[in-house]
NULUMTI-213514 format. One record per residue (C-alpha): residue in three letters; x negated, y, z. Coordinates in steps of 0.02 Angstrom, whole numbers, always signed. Layout:
r: ALA	u: X	v: Y	w: Z
...
% end
This chain:
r: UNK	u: -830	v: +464	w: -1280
r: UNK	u: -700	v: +384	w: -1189
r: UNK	u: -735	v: +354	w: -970
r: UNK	u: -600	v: +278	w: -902
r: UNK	u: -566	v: +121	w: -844
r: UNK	u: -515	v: +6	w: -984
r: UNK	u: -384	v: -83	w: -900
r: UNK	u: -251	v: -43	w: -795
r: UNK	u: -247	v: -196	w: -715
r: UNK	u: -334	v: -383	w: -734
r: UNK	u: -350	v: -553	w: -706
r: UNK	u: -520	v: -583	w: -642
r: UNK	u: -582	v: -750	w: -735
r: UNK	u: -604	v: -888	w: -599
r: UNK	u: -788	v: -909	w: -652
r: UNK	u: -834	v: -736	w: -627
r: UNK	u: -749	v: -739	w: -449
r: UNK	u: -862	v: -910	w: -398
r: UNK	u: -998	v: -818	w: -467
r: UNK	u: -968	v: -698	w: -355
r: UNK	u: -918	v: -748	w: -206
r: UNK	u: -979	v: -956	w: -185
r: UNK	u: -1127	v: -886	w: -116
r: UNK	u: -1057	v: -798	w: +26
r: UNK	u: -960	v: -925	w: +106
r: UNK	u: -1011	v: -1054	w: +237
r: UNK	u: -850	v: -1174	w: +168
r: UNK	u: -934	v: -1313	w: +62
r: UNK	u: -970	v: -1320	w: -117
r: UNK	u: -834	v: -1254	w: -231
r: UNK	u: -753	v: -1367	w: -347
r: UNK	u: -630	v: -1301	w: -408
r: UNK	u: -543	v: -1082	w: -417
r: UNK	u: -371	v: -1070	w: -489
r: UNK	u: -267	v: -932	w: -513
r: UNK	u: -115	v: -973	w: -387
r: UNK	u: +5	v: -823	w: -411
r: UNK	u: +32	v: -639	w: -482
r: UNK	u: +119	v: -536	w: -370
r: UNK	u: +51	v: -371	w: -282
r: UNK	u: -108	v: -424	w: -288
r: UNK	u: -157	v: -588	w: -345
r: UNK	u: -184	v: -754	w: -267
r: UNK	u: -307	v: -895	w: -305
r: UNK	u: -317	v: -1072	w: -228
r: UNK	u: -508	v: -1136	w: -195
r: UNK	u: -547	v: -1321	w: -176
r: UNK	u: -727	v: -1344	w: -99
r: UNK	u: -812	v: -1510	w: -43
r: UNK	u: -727	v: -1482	w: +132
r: UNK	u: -538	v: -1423	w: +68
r: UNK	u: -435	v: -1295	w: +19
r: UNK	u: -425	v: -1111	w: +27
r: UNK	u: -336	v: -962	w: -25
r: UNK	u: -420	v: -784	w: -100
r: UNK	u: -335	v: -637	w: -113
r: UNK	u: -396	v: -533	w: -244
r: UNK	u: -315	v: -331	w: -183
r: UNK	u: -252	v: -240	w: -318
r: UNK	u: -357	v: -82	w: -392
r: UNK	u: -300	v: +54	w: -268
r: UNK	u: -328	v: -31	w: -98
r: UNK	u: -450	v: +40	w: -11
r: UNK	u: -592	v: -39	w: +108
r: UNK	u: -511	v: +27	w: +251
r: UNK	u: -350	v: -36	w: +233
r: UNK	u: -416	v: -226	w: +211
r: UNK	u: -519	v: -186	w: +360
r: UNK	u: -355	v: -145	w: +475
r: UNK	u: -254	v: -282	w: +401
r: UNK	u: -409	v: -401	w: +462
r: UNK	u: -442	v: -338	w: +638
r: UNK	u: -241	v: -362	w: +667
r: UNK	u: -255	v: -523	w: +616
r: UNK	u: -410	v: -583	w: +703
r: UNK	u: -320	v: -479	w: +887
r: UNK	u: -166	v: -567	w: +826
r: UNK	u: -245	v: -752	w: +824
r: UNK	u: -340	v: -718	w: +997
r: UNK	u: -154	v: -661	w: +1074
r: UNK	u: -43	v: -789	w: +1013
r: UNK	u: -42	v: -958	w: +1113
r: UNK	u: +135	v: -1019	w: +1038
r: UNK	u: +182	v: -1188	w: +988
r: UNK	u: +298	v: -1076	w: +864
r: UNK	u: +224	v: -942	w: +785
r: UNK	u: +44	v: -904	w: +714
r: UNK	u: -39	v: -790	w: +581
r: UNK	u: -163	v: -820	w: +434
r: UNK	u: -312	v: -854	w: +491
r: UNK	u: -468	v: -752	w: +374
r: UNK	u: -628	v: -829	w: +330
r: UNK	u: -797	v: -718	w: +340
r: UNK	u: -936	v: -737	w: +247
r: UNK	u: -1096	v: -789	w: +299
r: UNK	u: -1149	v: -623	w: +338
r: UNK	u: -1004	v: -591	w: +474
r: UNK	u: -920	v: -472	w: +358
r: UNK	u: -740	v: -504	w: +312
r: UNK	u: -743	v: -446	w: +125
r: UNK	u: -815	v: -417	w: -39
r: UNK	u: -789	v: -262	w: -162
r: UNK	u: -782	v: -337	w: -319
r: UNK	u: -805	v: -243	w: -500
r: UNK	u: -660	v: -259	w: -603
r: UNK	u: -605	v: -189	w: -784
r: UNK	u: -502	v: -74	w: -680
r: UNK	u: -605	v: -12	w: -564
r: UNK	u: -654	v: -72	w: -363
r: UNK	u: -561	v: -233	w: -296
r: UNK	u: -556	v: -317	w: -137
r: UNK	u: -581	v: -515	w: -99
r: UNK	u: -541	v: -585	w: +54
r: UNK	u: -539	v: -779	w: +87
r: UNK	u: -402	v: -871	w: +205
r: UNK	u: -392	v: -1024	w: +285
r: UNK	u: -266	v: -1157	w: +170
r: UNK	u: -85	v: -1138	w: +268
r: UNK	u: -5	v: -1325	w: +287
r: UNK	u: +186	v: -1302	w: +276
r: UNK	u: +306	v: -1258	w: +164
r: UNK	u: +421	v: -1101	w: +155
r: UNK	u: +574	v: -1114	w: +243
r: UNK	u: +729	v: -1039	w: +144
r: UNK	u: +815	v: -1008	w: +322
r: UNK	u: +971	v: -1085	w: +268
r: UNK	u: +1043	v: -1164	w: +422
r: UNK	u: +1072	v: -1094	w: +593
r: UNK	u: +921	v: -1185	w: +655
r: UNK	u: +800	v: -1126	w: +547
r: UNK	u: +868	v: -949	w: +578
r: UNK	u: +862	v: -968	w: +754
r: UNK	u: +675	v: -1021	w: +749
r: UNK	u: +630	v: -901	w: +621
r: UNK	u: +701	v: -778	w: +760
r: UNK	u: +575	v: -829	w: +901
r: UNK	u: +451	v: -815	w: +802
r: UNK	u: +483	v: -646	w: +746
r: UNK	u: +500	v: -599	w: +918
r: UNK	u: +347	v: -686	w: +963
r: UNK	u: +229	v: -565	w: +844
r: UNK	u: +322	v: -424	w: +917
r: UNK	u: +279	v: -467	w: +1065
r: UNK	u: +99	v: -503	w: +1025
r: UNK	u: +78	v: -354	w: +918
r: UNK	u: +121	v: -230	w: +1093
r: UNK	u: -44	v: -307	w: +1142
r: UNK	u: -155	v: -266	w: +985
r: UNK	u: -262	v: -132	w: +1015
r: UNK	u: -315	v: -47	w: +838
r: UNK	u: -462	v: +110	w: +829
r: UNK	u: -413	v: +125	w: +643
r: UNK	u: -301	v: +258	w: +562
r: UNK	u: -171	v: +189	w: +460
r: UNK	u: -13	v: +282	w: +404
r: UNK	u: +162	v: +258	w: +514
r: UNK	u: +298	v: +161	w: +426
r: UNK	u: +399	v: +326	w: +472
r: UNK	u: +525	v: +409	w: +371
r: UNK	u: +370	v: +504	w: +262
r: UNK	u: +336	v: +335	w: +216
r: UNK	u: +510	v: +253	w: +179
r: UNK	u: +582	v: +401	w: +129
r: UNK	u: +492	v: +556	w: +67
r: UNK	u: +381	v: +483	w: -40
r: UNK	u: +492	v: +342	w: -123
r: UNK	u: +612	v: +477	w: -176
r: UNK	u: +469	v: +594	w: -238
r: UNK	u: +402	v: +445	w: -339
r: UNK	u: +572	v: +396	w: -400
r: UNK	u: +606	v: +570	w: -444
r: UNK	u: +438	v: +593	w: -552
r: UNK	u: +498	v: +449	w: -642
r: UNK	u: +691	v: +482	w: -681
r: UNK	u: +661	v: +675	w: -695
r: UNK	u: +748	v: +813	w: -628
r: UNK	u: +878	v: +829	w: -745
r: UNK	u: +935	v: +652	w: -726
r: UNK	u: +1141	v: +640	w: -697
r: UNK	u: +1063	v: +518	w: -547
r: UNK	u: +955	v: +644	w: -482
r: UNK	u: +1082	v: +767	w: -349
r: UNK	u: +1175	v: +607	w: -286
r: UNK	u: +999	v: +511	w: -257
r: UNK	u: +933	v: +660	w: -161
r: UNK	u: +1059	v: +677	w: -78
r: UNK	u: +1085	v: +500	w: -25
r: UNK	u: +885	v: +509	w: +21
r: UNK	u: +931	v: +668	w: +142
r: UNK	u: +1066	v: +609	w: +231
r: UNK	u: +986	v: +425	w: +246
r: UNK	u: +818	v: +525	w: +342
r: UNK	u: +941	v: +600	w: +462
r: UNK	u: +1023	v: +467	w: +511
r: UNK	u: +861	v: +381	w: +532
r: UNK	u: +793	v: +538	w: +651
r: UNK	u: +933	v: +521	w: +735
r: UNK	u: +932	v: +346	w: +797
r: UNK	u: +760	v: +367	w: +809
r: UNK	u: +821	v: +511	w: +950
r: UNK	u: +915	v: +348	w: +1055
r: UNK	u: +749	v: +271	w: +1077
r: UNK	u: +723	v: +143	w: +972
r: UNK	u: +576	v: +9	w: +968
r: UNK	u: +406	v: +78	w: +896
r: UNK	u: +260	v: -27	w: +901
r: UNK	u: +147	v: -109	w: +781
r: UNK	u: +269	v: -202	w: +622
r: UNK	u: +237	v: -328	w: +501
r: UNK	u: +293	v: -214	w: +359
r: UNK	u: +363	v: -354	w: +242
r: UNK	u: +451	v: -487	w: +345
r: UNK	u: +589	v: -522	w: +225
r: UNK	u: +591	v: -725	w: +289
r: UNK	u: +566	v: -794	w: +105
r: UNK	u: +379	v: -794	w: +71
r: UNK	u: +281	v: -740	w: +186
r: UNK	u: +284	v: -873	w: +316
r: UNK	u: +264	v: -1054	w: +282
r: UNK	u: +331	v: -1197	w: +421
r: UNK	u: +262	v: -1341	w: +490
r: UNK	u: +373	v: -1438	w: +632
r: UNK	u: +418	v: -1298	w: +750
r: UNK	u: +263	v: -1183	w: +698
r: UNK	u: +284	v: -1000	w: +576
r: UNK	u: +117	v: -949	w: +519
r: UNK	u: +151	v: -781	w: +454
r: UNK	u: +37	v: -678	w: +312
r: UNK	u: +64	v: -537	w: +184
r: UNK	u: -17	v: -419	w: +319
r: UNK	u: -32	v: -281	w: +200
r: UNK	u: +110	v: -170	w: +228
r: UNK	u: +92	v: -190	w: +437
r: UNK	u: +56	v: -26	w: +526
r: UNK	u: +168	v: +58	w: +670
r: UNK	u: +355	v: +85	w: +645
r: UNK	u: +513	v: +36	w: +680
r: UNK	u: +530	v: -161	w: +750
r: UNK	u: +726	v: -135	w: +675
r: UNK	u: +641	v: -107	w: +500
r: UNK	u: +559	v: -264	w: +511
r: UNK	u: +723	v: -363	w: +533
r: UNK	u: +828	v: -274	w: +406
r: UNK	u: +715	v: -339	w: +294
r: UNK	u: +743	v: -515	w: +367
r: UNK	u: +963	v: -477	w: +367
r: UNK	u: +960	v: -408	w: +173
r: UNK	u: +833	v: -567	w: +123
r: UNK	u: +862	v: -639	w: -39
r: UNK	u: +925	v: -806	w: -80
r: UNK	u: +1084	v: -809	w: +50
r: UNK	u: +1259	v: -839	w: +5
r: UNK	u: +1395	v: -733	w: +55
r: UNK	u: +1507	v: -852	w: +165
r: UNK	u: +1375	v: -893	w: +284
r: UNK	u: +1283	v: -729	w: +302
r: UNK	u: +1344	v: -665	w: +471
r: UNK	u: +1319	v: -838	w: +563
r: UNK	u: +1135	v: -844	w: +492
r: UNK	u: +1085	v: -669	w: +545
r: UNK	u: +1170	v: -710	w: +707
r: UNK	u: +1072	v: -848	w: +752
r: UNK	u: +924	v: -737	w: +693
r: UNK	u: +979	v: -603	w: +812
r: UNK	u: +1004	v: -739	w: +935
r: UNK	u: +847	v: -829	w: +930
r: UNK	u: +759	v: -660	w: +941
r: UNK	u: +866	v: -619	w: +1089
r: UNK	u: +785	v: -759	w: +1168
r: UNK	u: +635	v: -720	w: +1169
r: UNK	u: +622	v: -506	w: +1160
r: UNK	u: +755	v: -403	w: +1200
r: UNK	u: +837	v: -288	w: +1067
r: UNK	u: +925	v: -158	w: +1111
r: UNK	u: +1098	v: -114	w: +1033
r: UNK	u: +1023	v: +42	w: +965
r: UNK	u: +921	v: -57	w: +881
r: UNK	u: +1036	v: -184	w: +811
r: UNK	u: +1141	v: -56	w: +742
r: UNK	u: +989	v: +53	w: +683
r: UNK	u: +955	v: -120	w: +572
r: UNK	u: +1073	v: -68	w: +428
r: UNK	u: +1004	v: +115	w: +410
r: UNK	u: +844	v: +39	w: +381
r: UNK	u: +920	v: -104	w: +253
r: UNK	u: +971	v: +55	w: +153
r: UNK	u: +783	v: +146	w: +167
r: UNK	u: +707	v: -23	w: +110
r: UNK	u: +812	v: -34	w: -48
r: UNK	u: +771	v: +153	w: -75
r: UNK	u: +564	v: +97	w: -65
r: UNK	u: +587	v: -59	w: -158
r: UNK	u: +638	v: +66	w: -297
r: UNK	u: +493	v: +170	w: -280
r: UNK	u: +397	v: +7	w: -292
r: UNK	u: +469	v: -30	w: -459
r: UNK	u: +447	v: +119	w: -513
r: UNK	u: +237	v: +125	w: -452
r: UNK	u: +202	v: -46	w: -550
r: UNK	u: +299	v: +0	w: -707
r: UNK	u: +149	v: +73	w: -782
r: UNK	u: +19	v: -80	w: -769
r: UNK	u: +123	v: -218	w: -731
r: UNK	u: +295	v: -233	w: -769
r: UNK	u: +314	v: -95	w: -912
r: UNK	u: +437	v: -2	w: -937
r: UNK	u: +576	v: -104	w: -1037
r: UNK	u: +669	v: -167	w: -907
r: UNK	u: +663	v: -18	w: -795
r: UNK	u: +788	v: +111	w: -906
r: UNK	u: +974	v: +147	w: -868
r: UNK	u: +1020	v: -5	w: -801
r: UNK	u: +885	v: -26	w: -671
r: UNK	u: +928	v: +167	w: -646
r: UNK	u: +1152	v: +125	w: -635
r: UNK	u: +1111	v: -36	w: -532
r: UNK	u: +1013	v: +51	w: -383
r: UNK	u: +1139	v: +203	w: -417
r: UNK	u: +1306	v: +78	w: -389
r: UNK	u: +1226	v: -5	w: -234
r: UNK	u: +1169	v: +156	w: -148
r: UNK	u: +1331	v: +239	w: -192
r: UNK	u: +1430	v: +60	w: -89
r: UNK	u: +1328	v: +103	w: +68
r: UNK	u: +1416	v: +202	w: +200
r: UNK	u: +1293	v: +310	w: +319
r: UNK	u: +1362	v: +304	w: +477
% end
């Protein structure tokens, strides 16, 4: 007889999810539950009698206690933050004061939470302006994450975390006796050193938004960021977060340098960083590149497949690695 989960992972039908959950929430009568986006985990948009909302449906594999740090940030994080400029997504809890549901899925255990609707739209950070705001706000949650106060355990974005075990999951996948596999461990050891030793110069720790790339996980309105995609914050390196900002997506190469300095510059204004750190900020462009791998590689099996993730995929991440001087 076969016992494991049938699926690897699901879509969980809209009905099921109001049948579910309707019951539990204090936010009108539910109209309407549509599935709003695919990406880590998925997304759907609620309409009730008194607006709209957003439920997160966690991916199989995320665990009660992570949801439950990601929440208590928030919540310290909405208490702390008296900005005109910069806010975070505000969680809904049930009726019963609890901030979550455990849901059965094909898959196994998944986790619902329910958000408030976030007016704005997402700001490409195109112009020097934008970049410049984006960069006070940044600062901002910095600022206000020194003052969260967390009992929960919750791994370090450390060099375990962006290096170790990316490389051990990339290696699993390629196999030892890929022509990629001396020159990517390599690159992974000398990348870990150089991180330990800026690390050695003092560099900022503190509580990090683990994903603040500055395409979609903050949505505008006038002169306010409300930031989400909470899931990957935990303590680390503040440089990480920004080298995630610097090597965003959707920039163009002849304006690159003024944008990030007007990041740089609006963060400047508000929270000092220190040159260590600014120079620190490339290091940790290469260690994200080197996890975003390992992410490819951990969703090949029940989400992407495995098609487009061959010699190619392998020779691309092999070429840009191979362009990056450690210094």
């Amino acid at each position: 007889m076969y016992t494991q989960p049938l699926a690897l992972r699901s879509v969980l039908d809209p009905k099921y999810l109001t049948h579910c959950l309707s019951s539990h929430y204090d936010i009108g009568a539910w109209r309407e539950v549509l599935f709003w986006l695919r990406g880590l985990n998925d997304t759907y948009r609620v309409r009730t009698s008194k607006g709209y909302y957003i439920l997160r449906i966690y991916r199989h594999g995320i665990h009660e206690s992570d949801v439950s740090y990601e929440l208590a940030l928030l919540k310290q994080l909405q208490a702390i933050l008296r900005s005109e400029r910069t806010n975070v997504a505000e969680p809904i809890d049930k009726i019963d004061r609890s901030g979550y549901t455990v849901l059965d899925a094909p898959e196994g255990k998944r986790i619902a939470v329910m958000f408030r609707f976030i007016d704005g739209t997402e700001n490409g950070l195109v112009d020097e302006k934008a970049c410049h705001a984006f960069g006070q706000s940044a600062a901002e949650l910095h600022a206000a994450m020194d003052q969260v106060m967390l009992n929960q355990r919750r791994n370090d974005l450390d060099t375990r975390f962006l290096i170790d075990q990316p490389l051990e999951r990339i290696m699993n996948y390629i196999g030892e006796k890929s022509e990629a596999a001396p020159f990517l461990q390599q690159f992974a050891h000398q990348l870990k050193e150089r991180i330990i030793d800026a690390s050695h110069q003092g560099l900022d720790w503190g509580i990090c938004h683990g994903d603040m790339h500055g395409n979609n996980n903050a949505f505008q309105e006038g002169a306010l960021f409300t930031h989400y995609d909470f899931e990957w914050a935990a303590k680390g390196w503040r440089a990480y977060d920004l080298a995630q900002v610097k090597a965003r997506k959707r920039q163009t190469a002849d304006n690159k340098e003024v944008l990030w300095q007007a990041i740089l510059s609006g963060y400047r204004s508000v929270r000092d960083l220190s040159a260590q750190d600014e120079s620190a900020i490339d290091l940790f462009i290469a260690a994200r590149r080197l996890w975003v791998m390992s992410l490819d590689v951990a969703f090949i099996p029940n989400d992407m497949g495995a098609l487009d993730y061959a010699e190619d995929w392998l020779s691309g991440f092999m070429d840009e690695f191979r362009n990056i001087i450690l210094v």
